[in-house]
Residue frames relative to the residue before (quaternion, step in Angstrom):
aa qw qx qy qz dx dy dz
X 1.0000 0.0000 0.0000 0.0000 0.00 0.00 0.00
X 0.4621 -0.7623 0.3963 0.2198 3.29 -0.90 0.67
X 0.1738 -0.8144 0.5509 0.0556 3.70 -0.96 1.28
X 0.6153 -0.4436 0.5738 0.3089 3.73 -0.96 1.07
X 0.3765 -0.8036 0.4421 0.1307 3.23 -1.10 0.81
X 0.5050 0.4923 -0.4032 0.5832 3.28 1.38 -0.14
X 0.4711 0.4388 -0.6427 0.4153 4.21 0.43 0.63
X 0.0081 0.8090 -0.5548 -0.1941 3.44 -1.01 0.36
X 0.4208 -0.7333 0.3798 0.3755 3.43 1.75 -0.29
X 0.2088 0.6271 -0.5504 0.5101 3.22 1.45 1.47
X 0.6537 0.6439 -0.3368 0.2112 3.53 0.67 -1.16
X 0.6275 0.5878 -0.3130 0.4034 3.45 1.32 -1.19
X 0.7055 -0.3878 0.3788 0.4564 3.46 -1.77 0.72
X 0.5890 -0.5900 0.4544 0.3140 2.65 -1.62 0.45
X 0.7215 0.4364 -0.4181 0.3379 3.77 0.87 -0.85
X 0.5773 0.5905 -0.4166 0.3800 3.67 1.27 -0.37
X 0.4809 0.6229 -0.4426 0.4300 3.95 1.40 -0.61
X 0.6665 0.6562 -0.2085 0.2857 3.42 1.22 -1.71
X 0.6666 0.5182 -0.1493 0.5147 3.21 1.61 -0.93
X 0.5790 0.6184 -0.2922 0.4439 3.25 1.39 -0.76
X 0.6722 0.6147 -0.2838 0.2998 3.48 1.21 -0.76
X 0.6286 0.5228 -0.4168 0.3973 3.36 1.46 -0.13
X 0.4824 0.5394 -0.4746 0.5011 3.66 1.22 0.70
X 0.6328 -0.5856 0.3740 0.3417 3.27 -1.63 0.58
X 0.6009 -0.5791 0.1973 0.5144 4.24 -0.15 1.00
X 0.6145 0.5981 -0.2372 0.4565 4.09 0.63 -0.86
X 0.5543 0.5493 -0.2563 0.5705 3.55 1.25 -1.29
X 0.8270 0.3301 -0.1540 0.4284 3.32 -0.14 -2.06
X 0.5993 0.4441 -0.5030 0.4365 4.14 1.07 -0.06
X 0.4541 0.6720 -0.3991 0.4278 3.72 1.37 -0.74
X 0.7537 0.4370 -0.2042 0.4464 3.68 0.54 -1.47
X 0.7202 0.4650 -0.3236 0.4005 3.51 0.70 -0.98
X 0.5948 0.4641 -0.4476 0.4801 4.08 0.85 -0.52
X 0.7815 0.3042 -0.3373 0.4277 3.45 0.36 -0.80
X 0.6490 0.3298 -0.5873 0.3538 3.53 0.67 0.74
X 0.1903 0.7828 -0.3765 0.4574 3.34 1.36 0.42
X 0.6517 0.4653 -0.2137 0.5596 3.55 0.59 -1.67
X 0.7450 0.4475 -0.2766 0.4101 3.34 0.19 -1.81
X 0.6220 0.6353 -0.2923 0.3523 3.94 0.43 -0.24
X 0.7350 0.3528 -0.1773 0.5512 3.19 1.30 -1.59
X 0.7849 0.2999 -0.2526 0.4797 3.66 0.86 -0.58
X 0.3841 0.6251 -0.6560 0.1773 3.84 0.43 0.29
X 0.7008 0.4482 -0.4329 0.3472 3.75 0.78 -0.97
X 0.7991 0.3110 -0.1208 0.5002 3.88 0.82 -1.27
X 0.6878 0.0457 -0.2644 0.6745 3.62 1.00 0.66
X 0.1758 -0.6814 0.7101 0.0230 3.44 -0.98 0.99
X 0.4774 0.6001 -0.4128 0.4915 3.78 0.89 -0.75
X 0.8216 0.4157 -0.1917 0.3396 3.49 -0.37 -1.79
X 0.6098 0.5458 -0.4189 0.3934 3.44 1.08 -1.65
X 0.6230 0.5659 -0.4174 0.3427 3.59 0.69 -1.14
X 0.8024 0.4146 -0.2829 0.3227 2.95 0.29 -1.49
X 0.5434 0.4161 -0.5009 0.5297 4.05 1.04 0.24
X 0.4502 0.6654 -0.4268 0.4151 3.71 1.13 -0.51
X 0.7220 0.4223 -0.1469 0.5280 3.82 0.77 -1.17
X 0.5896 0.5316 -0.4092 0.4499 3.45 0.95 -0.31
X 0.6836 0.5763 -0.1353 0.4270 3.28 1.00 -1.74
X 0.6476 0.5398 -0.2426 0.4800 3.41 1.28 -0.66
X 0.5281 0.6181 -0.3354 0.4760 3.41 1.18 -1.10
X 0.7472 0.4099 -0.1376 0.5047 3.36 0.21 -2.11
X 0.9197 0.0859 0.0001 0.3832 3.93 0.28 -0.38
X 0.0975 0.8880 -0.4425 0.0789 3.70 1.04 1.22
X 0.7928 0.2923 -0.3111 0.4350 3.26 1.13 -0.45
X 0.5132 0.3995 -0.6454 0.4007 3.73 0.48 1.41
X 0.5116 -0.6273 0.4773 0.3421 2.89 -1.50 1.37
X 0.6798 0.4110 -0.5293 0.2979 4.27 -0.07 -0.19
X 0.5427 0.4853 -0.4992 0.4698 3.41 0.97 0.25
X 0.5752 0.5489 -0.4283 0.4294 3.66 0.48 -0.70
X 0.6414 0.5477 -0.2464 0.4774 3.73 0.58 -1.19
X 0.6753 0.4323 -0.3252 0.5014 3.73 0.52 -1.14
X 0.7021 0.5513 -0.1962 0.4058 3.35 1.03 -1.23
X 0.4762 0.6256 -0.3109 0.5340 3.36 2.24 -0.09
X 0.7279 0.5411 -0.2222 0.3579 2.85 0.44 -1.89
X 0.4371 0.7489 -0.3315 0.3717 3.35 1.19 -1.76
X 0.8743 0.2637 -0.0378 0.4057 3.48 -0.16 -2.23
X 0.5332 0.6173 -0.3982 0.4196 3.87 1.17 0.36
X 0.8270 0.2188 -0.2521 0.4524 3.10 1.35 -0.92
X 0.5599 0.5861 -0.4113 0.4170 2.97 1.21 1.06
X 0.2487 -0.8826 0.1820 0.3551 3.15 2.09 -0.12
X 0.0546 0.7319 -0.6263 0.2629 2.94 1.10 1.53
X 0.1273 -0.8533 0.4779 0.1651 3.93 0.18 0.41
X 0.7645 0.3027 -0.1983 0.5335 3.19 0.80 -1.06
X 0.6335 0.3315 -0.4963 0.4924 4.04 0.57 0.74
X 0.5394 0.5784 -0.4342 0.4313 3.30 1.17 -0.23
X 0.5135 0.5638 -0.4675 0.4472 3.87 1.16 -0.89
X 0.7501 0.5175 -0.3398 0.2325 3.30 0.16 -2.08
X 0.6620 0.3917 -0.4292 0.4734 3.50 0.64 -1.51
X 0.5335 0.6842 -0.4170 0.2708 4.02 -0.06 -0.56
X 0.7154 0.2095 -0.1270 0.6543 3.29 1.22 -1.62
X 0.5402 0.4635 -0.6097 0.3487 3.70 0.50 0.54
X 0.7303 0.4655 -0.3027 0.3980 3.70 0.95 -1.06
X 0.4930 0.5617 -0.4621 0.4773 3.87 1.71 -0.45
X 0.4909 0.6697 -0.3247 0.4528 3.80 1.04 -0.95
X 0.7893 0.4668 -0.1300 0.3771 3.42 0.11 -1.38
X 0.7645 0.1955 -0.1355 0.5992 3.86 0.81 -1.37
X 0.2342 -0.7610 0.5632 0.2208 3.85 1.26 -0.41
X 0.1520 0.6866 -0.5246 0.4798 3.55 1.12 1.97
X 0.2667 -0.7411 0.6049 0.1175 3.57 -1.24 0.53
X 0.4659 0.7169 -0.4757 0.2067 3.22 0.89 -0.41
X 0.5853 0.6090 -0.2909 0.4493 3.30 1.04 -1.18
X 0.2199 0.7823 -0.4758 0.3367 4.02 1.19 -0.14
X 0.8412 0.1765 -0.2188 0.4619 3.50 -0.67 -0.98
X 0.7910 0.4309 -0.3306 0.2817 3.87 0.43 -0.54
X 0.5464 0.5142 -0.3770 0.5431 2.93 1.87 0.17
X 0.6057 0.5439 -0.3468 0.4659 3.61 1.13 -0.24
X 0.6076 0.5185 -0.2696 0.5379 3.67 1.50 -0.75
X 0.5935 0.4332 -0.4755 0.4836 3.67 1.41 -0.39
X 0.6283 0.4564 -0.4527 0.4382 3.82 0.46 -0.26
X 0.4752 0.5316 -0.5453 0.4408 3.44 0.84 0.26
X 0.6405 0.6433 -0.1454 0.3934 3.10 0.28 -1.55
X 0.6655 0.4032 -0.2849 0.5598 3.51 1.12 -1.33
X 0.5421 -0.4765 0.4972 0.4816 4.01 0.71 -0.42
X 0.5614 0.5837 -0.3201 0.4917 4.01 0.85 -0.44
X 0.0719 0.8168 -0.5716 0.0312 3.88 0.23 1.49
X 0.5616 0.5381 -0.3929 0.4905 3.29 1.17 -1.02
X 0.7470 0.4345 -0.3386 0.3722 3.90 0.34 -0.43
X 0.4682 0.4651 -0.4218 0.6217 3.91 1.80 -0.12
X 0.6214 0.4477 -0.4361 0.4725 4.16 0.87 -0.62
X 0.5998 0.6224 -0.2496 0.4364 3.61 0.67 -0.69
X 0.6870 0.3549 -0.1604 0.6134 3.65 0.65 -1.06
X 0.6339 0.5583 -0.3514 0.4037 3.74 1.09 -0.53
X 0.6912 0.6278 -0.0315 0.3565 3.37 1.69 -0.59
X 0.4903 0.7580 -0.2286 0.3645 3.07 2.65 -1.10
X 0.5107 -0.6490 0.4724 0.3080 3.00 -0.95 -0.51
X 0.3150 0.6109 -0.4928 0.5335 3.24 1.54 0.93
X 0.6975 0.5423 -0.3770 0.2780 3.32 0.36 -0.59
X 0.5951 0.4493 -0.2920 0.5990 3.69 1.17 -0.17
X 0.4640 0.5929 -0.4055 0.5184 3.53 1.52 0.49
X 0.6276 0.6482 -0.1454 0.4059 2.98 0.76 -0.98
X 0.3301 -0.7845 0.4420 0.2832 3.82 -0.88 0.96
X 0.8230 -0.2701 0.1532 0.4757 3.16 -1.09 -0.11
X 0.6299 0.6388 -0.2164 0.3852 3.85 1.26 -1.14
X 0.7569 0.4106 -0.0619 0.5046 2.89 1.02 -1.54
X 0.6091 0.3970 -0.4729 0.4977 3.47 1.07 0.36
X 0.4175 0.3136 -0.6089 0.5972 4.23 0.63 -0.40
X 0.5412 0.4835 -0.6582 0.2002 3.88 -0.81 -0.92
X 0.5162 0.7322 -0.2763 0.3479 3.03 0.95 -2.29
X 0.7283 0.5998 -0.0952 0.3175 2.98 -0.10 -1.79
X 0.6689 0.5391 -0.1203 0.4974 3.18 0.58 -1.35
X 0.6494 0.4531 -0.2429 0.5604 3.56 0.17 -1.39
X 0.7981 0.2610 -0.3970 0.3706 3.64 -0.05 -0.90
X 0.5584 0.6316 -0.3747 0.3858 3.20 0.69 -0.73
X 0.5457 0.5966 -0.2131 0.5485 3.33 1.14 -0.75
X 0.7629 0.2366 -0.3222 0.5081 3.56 0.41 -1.29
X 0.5309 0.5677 -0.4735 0.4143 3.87 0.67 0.06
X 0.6234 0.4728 -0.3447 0.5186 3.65 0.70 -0.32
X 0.7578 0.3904 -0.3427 0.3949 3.46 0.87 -0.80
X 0.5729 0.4484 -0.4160 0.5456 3.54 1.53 0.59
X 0.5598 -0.5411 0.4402 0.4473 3.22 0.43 0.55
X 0.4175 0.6614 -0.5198 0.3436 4.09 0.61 0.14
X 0.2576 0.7989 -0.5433 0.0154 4.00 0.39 0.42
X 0.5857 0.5639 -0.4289 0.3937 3.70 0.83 0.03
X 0.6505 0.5825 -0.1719 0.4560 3.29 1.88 -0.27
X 0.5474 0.6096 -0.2902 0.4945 2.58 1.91 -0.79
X 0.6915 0.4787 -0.3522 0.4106 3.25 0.86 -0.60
X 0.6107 0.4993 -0.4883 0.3731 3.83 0.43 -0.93
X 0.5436 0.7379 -0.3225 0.2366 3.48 1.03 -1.39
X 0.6693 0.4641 -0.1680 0.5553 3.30 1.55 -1.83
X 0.6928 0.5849 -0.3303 0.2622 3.53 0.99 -0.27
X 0.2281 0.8453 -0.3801 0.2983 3.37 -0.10 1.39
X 0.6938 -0.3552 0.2835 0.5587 3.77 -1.16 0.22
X 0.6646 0.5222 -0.3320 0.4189 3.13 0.07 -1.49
X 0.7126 0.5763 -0.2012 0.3459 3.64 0.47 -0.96
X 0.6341 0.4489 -0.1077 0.6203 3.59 1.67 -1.33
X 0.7551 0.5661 -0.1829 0.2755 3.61 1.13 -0.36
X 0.3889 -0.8350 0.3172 0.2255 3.44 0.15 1.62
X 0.5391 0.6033 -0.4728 0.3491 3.40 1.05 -0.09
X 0.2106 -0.7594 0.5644 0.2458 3.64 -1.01 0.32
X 0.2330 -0.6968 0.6767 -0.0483 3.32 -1.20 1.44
X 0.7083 -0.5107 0.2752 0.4021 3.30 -1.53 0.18
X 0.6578 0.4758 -0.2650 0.5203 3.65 1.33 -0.60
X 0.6227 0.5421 -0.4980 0.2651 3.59 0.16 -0.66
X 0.7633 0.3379 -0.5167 0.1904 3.84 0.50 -0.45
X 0.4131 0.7376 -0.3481 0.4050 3.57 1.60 0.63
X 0.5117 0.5592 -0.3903 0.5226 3.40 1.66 -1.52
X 0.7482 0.4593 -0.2880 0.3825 3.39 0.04 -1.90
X 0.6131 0.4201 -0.4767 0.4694 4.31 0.53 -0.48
X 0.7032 0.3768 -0.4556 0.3949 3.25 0.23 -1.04
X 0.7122 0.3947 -0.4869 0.3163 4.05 0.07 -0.95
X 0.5508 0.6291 -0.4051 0.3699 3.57 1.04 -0.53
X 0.6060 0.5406 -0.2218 0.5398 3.81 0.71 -1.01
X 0.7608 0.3490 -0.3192 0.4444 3.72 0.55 -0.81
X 0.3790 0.5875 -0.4479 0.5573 3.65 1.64 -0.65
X 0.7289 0.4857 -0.2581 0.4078 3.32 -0.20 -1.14
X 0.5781 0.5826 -0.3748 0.4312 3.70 0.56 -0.77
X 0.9178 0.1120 -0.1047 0.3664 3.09 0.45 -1.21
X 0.6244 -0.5989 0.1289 0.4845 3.32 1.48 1.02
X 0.3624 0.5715 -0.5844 0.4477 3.85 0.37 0.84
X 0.3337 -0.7554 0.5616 -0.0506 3.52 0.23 1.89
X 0.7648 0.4876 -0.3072 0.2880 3.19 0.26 -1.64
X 0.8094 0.4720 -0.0808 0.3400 3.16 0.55 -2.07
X 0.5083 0.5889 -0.4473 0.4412 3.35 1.97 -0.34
X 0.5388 0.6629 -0.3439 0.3899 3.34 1.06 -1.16
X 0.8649 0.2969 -0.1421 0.3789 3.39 0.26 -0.96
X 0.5745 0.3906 -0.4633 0.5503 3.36 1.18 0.34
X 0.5445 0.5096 -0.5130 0.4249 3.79 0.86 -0.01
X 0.5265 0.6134 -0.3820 0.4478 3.60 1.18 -0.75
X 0.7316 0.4548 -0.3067 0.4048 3.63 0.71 -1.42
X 0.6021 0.4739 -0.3278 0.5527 3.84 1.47 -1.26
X 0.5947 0.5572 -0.3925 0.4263 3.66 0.49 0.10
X 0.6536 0.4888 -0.2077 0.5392 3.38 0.71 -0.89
X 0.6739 0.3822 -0.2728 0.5704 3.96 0.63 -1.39
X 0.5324 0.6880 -0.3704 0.3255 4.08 0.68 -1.05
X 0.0603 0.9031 -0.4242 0.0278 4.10 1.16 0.56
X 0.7819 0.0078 -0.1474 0.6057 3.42 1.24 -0.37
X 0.6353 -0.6043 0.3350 0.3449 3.51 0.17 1.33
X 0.0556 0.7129 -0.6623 0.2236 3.93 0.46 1.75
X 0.7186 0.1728 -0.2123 0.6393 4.16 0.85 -0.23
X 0.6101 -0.3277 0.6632 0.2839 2.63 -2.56 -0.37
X 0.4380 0.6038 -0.6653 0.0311 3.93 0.45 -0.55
X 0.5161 0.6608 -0.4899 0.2386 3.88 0.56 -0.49
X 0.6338 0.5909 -0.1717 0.4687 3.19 1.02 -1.30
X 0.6536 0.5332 -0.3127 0.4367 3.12 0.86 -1.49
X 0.7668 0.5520 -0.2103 0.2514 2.94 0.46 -1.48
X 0.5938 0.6236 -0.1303 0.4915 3.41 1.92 -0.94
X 0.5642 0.5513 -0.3044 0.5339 3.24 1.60 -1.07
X 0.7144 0.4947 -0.2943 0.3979 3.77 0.70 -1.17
X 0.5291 0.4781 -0.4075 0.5704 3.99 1.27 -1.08
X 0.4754 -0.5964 0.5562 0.3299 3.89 0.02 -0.59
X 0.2852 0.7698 -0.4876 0.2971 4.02 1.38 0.84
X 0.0341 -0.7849 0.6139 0.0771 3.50 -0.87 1.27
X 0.0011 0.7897 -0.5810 -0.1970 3.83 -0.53 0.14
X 0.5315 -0.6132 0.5696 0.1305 3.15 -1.41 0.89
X 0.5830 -0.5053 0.6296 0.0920 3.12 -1.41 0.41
X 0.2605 -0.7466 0.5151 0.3308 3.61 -0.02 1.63
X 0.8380 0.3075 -0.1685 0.4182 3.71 0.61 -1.53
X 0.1352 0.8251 -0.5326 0.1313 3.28 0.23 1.09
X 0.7405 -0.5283 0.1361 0.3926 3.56 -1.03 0.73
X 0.2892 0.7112 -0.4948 0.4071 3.46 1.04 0.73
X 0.9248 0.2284 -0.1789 0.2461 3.40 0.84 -0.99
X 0.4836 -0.8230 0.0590 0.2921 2.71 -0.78 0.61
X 0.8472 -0.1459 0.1466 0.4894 4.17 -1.23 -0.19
X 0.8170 0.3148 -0.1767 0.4496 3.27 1.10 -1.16
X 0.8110 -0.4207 0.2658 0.3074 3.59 1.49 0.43
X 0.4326 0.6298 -0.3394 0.5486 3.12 1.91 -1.49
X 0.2983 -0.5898 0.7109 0.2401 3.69 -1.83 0.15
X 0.5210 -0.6783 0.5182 0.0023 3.55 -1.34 1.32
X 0.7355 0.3998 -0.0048 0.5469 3.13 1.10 -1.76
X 0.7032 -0.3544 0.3882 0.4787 3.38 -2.05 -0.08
X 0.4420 -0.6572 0.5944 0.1390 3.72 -1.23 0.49
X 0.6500 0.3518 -0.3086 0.5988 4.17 -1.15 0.92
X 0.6061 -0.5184 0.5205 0.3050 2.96 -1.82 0.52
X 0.8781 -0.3558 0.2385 0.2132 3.21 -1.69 0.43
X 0.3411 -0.6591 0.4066 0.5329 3.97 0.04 0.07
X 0.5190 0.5649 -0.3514 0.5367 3.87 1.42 -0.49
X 0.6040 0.4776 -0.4394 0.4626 3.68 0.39 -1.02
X 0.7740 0.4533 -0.2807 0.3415 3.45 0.16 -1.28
X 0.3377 0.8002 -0.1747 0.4637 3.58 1.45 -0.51
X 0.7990 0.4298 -0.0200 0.4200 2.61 0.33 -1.50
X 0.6787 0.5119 -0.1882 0.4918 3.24 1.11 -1.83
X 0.7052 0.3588 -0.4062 0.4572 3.79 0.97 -0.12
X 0.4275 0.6718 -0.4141 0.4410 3.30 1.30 -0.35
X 0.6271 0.6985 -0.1964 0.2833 3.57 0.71 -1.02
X 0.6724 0.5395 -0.0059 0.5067 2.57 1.17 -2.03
X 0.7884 0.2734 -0.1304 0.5353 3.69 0.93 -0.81
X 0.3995 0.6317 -0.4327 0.5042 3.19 1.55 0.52
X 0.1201 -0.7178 0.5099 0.4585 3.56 -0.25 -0.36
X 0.3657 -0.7182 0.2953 0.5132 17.54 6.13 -6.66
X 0.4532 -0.6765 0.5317 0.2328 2.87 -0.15 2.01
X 0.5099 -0.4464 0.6757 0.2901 3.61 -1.26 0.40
């Protein structure tokens, strides 16, 4: 597949370069651009990342940050069940847990919640740091919803991490996901206001709670150029956002994905 010449496969972390060195120097620059690739496009091409994912795998199966990339790769493509293997080939290899919850979220994925509730239960999990348990957390909750268990789903989400005003890298997820299960089971109000709170923690737009949160006030927004105008650009129609849109925008102001 084809890489942009200005990748040179300098870019990657530093401990994954470290690993790269037990390949011959040509080999391990070969491996490092195409994980390079697999970085920049996993969020806005899952397809492609893979497919440098498979390259990288070919040219280098037995280092364990290729296995992982070669994980990550097939998750966001929901390949679920190659996304497990490479996971427990690279957990094999460094004998790390982190990889825990996303391998428990692939047995979601596989249809197999009771086995993400199961893995949610091990004794890896108290291995795990502080992230990787909400992760934890998450996933099961999650695999309770996918049993139709949503009153569980919530207690599950209920937790320090959850009651705590500080904002970390997970909480504006914790707070979407408990909102969304509130919501599942019709508690309108309190969903509302924890989308407010996942809205507020949500610093570089990782959810929808905005949306959510708009969908629940009853906020429609229009389309500035909508078929009113006309061919040459000119506007036809009333001008400004919406009398909702605008709503909203003060709403905002005084305001402060489930797995």
């Amino acid at each position: 597949m084809p890489i942009p010449q200005e990748v040179t496969g300098e870019e990657i972390d530093k401990d994954v370069r470290q690993e790269l060195q037990s390949l011959p120097k040509t080999l391990a620059e070969d491996v490092a651009r195409n994980l390079v690739m697999v970085a920049r496009l996993i969020d806005e091409d899952p397809e492609a990342a893979y497919g440098y994912s498979r390259v990288a795998l070919r040219l280098a199966s037995r280092v364990a940050a290729v296995r992982e990339a070669a994980g990550f790769a097939a998750y966001a493509s929901q390949k679920y069940a190659e996304a497990l293997a490479e996971f427990r080939a690279a957990r094999r290899m460094t004998g790390n847990v982190e990889l825990w919850p996303v391998m428990a979220d692939c047995e979601r994925g596989l249809g197999r919640p009771e086995k993400a509730l199961d893995m949610a239960g091990a004794p890896e999990v108290h291995k795990l740091d502080k992230a990787g348990q909400v992760e934890m957390r998450l996933v099961a909750a999650g695999a309770r919803r996918d049993m139709g268990q949503l009153d569980a789903a919530i207690v599950t989400l209920q937790s320090p991490e959850l009651a705590s005003n500080s904002v970390q890298p997970w909480t504006a997820r914790l707070r979407y996901a408990y909102a969304d299960a509130l919501l599942a089971v019709g508690r309108e109000a309190e969903a509302r206001e924890w989308f407010a709170k996942a809205v507020e923690a949500d610093r570089d737009g990782s959810t929808d709670a905005s949306d959510r949160l708009a969908e629940l006030d009853g906020v429609e927004f229009t389309d500035a150029l909508d078929e009113n105008e006309g061919a040459d650009g000119s506007e036809r129609g009333s001008e400004g956002p919406s009398e909702d849109a605008s709503e909203q925008s003060s709403k905002s102001g005084e305001d402060d994905r489930e797995v």
